[in-house]
C-alpha positions in Angstrom: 69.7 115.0 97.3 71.1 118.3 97.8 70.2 120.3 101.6 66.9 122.6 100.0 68.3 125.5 103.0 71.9 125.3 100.9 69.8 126.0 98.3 67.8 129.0 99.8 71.0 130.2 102.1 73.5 130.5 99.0 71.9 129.8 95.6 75.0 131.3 93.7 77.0 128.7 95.7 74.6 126.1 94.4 74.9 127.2 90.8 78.4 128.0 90.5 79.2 124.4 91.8 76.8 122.6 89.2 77.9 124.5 86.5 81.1 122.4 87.0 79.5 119.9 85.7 77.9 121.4 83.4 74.5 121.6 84.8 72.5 124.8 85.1 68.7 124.3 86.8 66.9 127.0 87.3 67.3 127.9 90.6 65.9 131.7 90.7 62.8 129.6 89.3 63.0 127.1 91.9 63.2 129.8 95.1 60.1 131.4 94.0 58.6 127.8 94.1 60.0 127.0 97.2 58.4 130.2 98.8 55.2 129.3 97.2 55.4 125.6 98.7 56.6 126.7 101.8 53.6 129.6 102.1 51.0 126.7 100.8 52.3 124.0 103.6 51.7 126.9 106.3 47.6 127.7 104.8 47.8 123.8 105.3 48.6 123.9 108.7 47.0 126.6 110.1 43.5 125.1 108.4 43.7 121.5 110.3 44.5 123.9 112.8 41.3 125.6 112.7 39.4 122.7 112.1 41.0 121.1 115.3 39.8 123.8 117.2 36.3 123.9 115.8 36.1 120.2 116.7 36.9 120.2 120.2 34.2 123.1 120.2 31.4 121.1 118.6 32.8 117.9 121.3 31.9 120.4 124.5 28.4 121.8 122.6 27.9 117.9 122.2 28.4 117.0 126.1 26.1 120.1 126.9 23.7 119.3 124.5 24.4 122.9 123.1 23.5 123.8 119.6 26.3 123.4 117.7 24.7 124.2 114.2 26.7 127.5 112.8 30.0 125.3 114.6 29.0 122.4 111.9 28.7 125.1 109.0 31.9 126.0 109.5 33.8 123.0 109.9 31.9 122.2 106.4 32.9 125.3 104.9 36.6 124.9 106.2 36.5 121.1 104.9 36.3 122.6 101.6 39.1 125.2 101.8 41.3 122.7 103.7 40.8 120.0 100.7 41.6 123.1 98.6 44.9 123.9 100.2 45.6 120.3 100.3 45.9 119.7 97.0 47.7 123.3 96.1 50.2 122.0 98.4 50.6 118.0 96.6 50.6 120.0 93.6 53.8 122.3 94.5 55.1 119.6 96.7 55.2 117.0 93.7 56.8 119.8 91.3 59.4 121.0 94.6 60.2 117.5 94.9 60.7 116.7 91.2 63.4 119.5 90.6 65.3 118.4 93.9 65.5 115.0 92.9 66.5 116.1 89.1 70.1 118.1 90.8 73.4 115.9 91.1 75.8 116.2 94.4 77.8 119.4 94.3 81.5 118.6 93.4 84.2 119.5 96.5 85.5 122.7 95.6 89.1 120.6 95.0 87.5 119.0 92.0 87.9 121.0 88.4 85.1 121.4 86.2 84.9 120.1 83.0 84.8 116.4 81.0 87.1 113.5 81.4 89.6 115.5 79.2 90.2 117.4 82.2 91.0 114.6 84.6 93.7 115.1 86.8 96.4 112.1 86.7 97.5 112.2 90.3 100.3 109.3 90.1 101.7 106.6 88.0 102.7 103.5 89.6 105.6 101.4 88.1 106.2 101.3 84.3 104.2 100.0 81.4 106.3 96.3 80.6 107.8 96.2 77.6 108.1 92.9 75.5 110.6 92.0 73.3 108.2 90.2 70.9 104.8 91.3 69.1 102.7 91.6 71.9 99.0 90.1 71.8 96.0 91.2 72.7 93.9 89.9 75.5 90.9 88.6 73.3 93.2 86.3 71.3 95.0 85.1 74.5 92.2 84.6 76.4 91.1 82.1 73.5 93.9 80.5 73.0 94.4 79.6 76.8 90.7 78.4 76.7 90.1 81.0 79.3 86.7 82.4 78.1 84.2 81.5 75.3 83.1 84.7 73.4 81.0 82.5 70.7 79.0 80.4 73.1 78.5 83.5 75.2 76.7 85.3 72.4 75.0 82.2 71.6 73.8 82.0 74.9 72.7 85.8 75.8 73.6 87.4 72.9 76.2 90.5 72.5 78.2 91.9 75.5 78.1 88.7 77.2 80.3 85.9 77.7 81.5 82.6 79.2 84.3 81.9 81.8 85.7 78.3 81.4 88.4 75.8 82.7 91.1 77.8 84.4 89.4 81.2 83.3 86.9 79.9 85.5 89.3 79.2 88.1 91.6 82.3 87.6 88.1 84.9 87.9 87.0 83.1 91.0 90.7 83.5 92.4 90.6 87.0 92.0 87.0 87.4 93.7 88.6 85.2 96.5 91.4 86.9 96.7 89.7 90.3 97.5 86.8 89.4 99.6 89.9 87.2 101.6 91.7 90.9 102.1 89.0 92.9 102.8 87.3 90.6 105.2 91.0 90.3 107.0 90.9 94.4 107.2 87.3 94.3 109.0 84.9 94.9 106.6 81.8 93.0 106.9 81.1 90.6 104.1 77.6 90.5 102.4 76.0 89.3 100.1 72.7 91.4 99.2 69.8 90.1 96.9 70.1 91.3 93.2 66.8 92.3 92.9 65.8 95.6 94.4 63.3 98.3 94.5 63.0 101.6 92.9 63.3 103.0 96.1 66.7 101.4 96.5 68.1 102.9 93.2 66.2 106.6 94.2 68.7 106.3 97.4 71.5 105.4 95.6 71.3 108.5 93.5 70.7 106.7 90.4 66.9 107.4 89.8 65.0 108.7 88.4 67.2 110.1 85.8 69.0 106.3 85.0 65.6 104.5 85.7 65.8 103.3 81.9 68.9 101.9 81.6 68.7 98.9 84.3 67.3 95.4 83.4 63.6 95.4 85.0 61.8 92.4 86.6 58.4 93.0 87.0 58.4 95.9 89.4 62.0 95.1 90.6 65.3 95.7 88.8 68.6 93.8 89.0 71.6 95.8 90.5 74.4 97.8 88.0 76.5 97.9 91.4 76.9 96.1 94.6 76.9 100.0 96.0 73.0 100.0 95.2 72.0 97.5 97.5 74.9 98.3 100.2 73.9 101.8 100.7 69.9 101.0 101.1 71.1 98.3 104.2 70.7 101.2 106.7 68.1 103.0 104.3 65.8 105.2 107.5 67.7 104.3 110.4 69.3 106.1 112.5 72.6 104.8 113.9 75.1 105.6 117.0 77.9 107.6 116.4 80.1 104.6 118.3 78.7 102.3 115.3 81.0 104.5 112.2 82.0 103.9 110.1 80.2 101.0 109.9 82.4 98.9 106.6 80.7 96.8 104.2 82.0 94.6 101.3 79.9 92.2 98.7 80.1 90.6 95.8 77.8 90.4 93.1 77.5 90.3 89.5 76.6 93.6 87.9 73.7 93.7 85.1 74.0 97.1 82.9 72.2 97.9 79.7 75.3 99.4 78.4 77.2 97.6 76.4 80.5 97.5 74.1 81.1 97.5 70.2 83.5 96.0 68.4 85.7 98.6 69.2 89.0 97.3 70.0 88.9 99.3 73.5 85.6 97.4 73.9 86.0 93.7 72.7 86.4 91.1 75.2 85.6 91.2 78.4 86.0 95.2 78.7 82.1 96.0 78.8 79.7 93.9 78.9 76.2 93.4 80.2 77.2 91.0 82.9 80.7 91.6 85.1 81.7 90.2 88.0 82.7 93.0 91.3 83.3 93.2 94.7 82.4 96.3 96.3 83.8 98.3 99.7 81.1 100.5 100.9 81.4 102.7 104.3 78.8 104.7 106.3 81.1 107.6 107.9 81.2 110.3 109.8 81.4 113.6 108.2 84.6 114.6 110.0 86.2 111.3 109.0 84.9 111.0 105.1 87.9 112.5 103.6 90.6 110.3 105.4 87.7 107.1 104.3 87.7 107.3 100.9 92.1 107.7 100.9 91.7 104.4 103.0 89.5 103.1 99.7 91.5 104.1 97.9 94.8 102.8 99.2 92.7 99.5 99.1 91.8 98.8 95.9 95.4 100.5 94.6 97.0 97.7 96.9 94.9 94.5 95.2 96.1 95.9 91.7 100.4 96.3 92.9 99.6 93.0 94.3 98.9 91.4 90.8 102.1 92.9 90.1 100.2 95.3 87.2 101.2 98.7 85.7 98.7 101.0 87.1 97.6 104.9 87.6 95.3 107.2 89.4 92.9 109.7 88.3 90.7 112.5 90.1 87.8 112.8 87.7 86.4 116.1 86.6 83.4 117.8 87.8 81.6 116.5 84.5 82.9 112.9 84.5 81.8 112.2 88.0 79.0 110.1 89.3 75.5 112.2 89.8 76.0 111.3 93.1 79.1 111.5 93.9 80.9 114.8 95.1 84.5 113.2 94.5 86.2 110.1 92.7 89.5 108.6 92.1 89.6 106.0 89.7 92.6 103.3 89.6 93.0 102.3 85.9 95.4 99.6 84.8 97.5 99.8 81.7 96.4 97.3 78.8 99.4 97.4 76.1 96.9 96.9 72.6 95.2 99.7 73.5 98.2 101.7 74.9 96.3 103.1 77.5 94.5 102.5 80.8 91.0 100.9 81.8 89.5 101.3 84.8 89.3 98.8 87.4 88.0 100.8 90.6 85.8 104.2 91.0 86.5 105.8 94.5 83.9 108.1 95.8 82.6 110.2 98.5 79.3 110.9 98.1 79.3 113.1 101.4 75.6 113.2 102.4 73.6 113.6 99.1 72.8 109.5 99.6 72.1 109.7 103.0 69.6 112.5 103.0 67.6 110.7 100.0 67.5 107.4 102.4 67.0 109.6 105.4 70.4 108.0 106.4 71.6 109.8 110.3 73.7 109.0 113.0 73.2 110.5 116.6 76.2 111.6 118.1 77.5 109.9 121.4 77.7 113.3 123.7 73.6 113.5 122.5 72.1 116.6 120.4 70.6 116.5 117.0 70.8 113.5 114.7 72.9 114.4 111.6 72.9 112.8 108.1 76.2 110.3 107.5 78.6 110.3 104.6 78.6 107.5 102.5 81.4 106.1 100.7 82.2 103.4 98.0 85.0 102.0 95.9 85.6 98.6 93.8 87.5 96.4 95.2 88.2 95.4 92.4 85.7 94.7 88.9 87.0 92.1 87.3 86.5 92.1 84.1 89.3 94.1 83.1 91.5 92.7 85.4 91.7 90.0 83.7 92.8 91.3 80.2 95.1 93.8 81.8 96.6 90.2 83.5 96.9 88.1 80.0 98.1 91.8 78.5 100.8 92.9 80.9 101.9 89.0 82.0 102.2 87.4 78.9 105.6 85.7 77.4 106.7 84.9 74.4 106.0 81.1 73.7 102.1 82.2 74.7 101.9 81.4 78.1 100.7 83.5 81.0 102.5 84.3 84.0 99.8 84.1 87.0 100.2 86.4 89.4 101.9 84.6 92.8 98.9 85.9 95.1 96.3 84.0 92.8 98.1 80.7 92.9 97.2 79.5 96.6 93.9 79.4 95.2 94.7 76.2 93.2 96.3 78.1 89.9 99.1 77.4 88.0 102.2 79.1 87.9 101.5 79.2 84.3 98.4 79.6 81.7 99.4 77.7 78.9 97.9 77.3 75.0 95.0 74.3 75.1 
């Protein structure tokens, strides 16, 4: 949620930054309701006010056995315009409310505006391998190594899911391993949150209302698209001590999303689905020490993918292909040779305080003052799913084998996937 005083203080501030994206609320509309709702919360105030007053009055007439009669009108007559008031003021409230929780995060000023054709590559890391035989694609190799099941998976769930099996099994456990084993090693806490949650955990996480219909709902509950929607309701009201931040997080879960490929060759496999595995960093920060959090992320997550020895690049997104919630991201994408170009394997992000002041999110300094709202932060460390092919892709020889990557293999992998 965006600070309602930035709004009021520098409303062509406000606009200019959302037109980045693309996004243009009304916002002289919105000032003139905000001067409305702020002029109905004062009637409101000063009437319990008055009727406060008046019943104190009609307390002493009561000890004195004074008559209190014309005191009792007018506490009746003031219930009535205080019930008034009262509902002018849920009225405007609902409607201010409504139009704050409708506006994204404002982008940093260092991010362009426009779509994801205006993403900025910021570096590319090592060179795309080049084979000197035809080489496959990861849906064929991944059957042929009776790594996954696509058939049964249908079978099973239907489309966008699948089935892991034998040493695909083995080799996507390895790589969840793998990264929960770093990240615990570099401090962050390991978790592992329920994967059912509340609407008010996806209204924190910036994702509802406006995405409320495209998660999988149970009952009155809906399973989680991220790890980053449970991680950043675990302090949801609280108010932490500045000596606590950041305070570093890390989970794994599977993620549920109603999106879903095609049979689009940038889609097949394992590249969107319904149902991915990810392990997610998440950081509560202070605002002075955000910027210098999510470079940390990101120097995470591009560490795990030079590890597995795979052809990768960074991107700063656009204003318009950025998270709602997010003000910045960098997304490490790995290089998958059949569809000679890159898929991305981690989403960086600072969401500055637009999460926090949703989930009423502070921290209290240490020298004492006012409590101030934290910045949050989150990054995949790594999605696996197209991991994976960009693995069978970029590692693949010849005869059909698979070359797996040497910091997989103390988890009890072969040097080599071979054709079952």
């Amino acid at each position: 949620m965006l600070d309602v005083t930035l709004i009021r203080n520098h409303p062509d501030q406000v606009r200019d930054a959302l037109r980045k994206r693309a996004v243009d609320p009304d916002i002289p509309g919105f000032l003139v309701l905000d001067a409305a709702f702020r002029e109905a919360r004062t009637a409101v105030e000063r009437l319990r006010g008055e009727r406060r007053r008046i019943s104190a009055e009609i307390a002493v007439h009561r000890r004195t056995d004074a008559p209190a009669d014309e005191l009792r009108a007018e506490a009746k007559a003031l219930t009535g315009r205080l019930t008034e008031a009262e509902e002018d003021l849920a009225r405007l409230g609902a409607r201010h409310q409504e139009f704050l929780d409708a506006l994204p995060n404002l982008p940093d000023d260092d991010v362009v505006a426009g779509g994801k054709e205006n993403n900025e590559v910021v570096r590319v890391v090592g060179d795309p391998p080049a084979f000197a035989f035809p080489a496959r694609d990861h849906v064929g190799l991944a059957q042929d190594l009776g790594l996954i099941d696509y058939e049964r998976g249908t079978a099973l769930a239907g489309n966008g899911y699948w089935i892991y099996r034998g040493e695909g099994a083995a080799l996507e456990w390895a790589l969840l391993n793998h990264f929960l084993d770093a990240h615990r090693r570099a401090g962050y806490e390991f978790v592992l949150p329920p994967h059912l949650l509340t609407y008010e955990a996806g209204y924190t996480a910036g994702q509802f209302p406006k995405f409320a219909d495209e998660v999988f709902r149970v009952d009155d509950h809906f399973l989680l698209p991220t790890a980053e929607t449970a991680l950043v309701n675990l302090h949801r009201g609280e108010t932490l001590d500045e000596r606590e931040l950041p305070r570093r997080y890390v989970a794994y879960t599977p993620c549920y999303r109603r999106e879903s490929g095609s049979h689009r060759t940038a889609e097949r496999g394992t590249l969107r689905g319904h149902q991915f595995n990810k392990v997610e960093l998440f950081q509560f920060a202070r605002p002075e020490d955000s910027d210098a959090a999510q470079l940390e992320l990101l120097a995470r997550a591009e560490e795990l993918v030079a590890g597995l020895g795979l052809h990768h690049r960074v991107t700063k997104l656009a204003a318009g292909d950025t998270s709602p919630a997010q003000a910045r991201t960098y997304d490490v994408e790995v290089w998958l040779p059949s569809l000679g170009g890159y898929a991305e394997v981690s989403s960086v992000s600072n969401a500055r305080a637009y999460q926090a002041r949703r989930g009423g999110i502070r921290y209290r300094p240490a020298g004492g003052g006012k409590a101030a709202y934290v910045h949050t932060l989150n990054a995949s460390g790594l999605a696996t799913s197209r991991l994976l092919p960009a693995i069978l892709e970029q590692h693949q020889r010849a005869d059909g084998t698979v070359v797996v990557p040497e910091v997989l293999r103390r988890w009890g992998l072969p040097e080599l996937l071979r054709p079952v």
